[in-house]
N, CA and C of each residue as an Amber inpcrd file, in Angstrom:
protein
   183
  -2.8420000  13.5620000  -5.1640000  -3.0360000  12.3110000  -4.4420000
  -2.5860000  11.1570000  -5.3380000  -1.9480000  10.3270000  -5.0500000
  -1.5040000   8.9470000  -5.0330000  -2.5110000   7.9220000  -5.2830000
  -2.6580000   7.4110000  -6.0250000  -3.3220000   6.2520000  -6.6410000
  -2.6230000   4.4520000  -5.9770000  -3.2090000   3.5760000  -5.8360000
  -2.5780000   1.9610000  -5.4270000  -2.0820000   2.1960000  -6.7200000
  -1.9420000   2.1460000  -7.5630000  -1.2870000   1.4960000  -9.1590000
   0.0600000   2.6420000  -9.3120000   0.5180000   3.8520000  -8.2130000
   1.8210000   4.4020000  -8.1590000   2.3260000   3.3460000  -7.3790000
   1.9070000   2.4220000  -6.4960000   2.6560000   1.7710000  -5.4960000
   4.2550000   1.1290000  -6.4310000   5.1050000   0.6140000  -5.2670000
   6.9760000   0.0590000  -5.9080000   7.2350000  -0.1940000  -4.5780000
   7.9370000  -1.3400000  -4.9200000   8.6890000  -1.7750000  -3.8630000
   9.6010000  -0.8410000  -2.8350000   9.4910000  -0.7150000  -1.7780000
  10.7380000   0.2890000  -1.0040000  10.0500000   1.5370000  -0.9650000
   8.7080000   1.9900000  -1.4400000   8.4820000   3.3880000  -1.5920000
   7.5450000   3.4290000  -0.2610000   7.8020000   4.5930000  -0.1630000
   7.3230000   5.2670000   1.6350000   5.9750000   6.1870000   1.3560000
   5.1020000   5.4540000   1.7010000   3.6980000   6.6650000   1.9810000
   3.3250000   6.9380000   3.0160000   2.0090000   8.0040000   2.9270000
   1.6680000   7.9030000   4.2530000   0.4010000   7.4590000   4.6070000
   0.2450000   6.0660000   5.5440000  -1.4520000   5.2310000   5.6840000
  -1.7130000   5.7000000   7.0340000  -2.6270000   5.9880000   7.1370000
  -3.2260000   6.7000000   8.4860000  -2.6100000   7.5490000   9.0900000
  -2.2830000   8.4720000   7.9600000  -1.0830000   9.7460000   8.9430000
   0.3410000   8.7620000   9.8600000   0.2660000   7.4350000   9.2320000
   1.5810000   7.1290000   9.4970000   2.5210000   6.8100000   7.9560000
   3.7520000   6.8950000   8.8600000   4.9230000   6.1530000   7.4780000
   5.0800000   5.1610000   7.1640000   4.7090000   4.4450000   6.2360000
   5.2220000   3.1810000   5.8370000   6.1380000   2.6770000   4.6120000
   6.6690000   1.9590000   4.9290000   7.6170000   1.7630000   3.5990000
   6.6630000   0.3930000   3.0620000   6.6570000  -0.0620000   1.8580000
   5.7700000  -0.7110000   0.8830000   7.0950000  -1.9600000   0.8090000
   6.7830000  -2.8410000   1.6830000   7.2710000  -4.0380000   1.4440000
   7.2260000  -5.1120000   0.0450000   5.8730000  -5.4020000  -0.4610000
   5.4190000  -6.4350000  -1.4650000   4.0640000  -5.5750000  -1.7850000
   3.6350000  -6.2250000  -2.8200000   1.8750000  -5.5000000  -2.9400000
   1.9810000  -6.5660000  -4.0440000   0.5580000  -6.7640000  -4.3060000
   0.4900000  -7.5080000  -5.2870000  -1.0260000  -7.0110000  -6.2060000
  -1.3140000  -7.3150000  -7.5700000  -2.6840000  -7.3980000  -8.3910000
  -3.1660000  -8.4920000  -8.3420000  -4.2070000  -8.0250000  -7.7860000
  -5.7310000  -9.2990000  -8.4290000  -6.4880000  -9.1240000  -8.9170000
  -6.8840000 -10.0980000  -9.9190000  -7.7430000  -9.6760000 -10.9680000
  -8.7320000 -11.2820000 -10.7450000  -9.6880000 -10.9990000  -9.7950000
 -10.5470000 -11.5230000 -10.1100000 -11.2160000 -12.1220000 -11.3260000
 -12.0160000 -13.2170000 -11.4610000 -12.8230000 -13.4890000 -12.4720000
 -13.5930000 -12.6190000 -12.9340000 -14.3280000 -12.0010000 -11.5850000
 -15.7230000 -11.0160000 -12.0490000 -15.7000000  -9.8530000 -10.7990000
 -15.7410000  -8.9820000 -11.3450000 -15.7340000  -8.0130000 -10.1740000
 -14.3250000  -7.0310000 -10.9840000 -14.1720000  -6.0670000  -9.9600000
 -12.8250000  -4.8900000  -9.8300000 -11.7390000  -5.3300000  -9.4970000
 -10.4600000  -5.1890000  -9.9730000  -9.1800000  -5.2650000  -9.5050000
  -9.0920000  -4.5870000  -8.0670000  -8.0700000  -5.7690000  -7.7000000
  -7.8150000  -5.8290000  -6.0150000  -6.1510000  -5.1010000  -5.8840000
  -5.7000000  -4.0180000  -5.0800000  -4.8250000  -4.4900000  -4.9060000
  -4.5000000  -4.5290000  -3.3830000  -3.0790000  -5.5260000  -3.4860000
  -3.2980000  -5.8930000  -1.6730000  -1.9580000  -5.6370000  -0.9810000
  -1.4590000  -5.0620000  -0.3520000  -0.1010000  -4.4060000   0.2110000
   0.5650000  -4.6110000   1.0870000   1.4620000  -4.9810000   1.5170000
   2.1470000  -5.4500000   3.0140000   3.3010000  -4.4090000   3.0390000
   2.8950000  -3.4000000   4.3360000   4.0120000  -2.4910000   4.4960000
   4.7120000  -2.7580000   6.1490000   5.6090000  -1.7870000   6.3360000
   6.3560000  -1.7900000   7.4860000   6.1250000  -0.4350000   7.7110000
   5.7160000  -0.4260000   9.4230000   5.7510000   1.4270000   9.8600000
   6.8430000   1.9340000  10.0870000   7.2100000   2.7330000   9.7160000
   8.8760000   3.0930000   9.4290000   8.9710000   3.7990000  11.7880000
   8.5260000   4.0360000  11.8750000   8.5690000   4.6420000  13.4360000
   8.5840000   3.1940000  14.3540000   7.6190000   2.3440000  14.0600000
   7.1070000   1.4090000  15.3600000   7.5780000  -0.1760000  14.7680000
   7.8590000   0.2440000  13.5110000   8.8360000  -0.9830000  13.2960000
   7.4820000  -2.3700000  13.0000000   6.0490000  -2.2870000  12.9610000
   5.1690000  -2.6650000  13.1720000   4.3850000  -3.3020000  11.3660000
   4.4550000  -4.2630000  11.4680000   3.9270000  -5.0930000   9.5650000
   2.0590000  -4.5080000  10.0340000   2.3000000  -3.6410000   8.7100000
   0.5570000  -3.8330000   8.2710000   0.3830000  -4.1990000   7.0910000
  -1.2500000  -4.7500000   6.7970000  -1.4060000  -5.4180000   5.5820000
  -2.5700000  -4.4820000   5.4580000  -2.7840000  -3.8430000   4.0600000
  -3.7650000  -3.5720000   3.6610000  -4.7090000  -3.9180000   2.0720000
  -5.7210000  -3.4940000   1.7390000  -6.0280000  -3.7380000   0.7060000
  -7.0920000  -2.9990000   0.0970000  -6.5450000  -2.7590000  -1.1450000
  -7.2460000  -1.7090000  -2.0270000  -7.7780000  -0.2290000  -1.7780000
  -6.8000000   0.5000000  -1.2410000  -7.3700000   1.4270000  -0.6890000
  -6.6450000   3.1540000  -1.0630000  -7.0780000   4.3060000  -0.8050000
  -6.6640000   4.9740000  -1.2660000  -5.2230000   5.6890000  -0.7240000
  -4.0490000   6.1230000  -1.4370000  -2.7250000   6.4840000  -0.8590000
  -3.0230000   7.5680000  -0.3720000  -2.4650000   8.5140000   0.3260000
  -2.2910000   9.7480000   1.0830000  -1.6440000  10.8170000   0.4260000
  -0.9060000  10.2000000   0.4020000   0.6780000  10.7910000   0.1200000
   1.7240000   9.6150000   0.0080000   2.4820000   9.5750000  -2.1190000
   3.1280000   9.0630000  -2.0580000   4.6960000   9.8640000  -1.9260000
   5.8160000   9.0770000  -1.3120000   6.6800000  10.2260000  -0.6320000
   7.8170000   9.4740000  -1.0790000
C-alpha cells in the first residue's frame, strides 16, 4: 500500500476503486497538530476534479 508522501505530479492511483491522475497536492504543516496533506485529482474515466485530503492511497499505479 501507498502512503500520501509517494504522491507526484501526473501519477495515477486508485481513490474509491476509481482512477485518478494527481493533478497538484500540496504539505501542511500546521503550527500544532499532524501534517496535512491535501490533493486535487482528475478521474481519468468521468473526466470529473476531486479534492481530497489526507487520506490513505489504494494503489499507487
Amino acid at each position: 500500500m501507498a502512503t500520501t508522501s509517494d504522491l507526484s505530479r501526473n501519477a495515477f492511483i486508485r481513490y474509491n476503486n476509481e482512477l485518478v491522475q494527481v493533478l497538484d497536492y500540496d504539505h501542511i504543516t500546521p503550527g500544532k497538530g499532524n501534517a496535512i496533506y491535501s490533493c486535487k485529482c482528475r478521474n481519468v474515466e468521468t473526466v470529473n476534479k476531486v479534492k481530497f485530503v489526507s487520506v490513505r492511497v489504494k494503489k499507487l499505479i
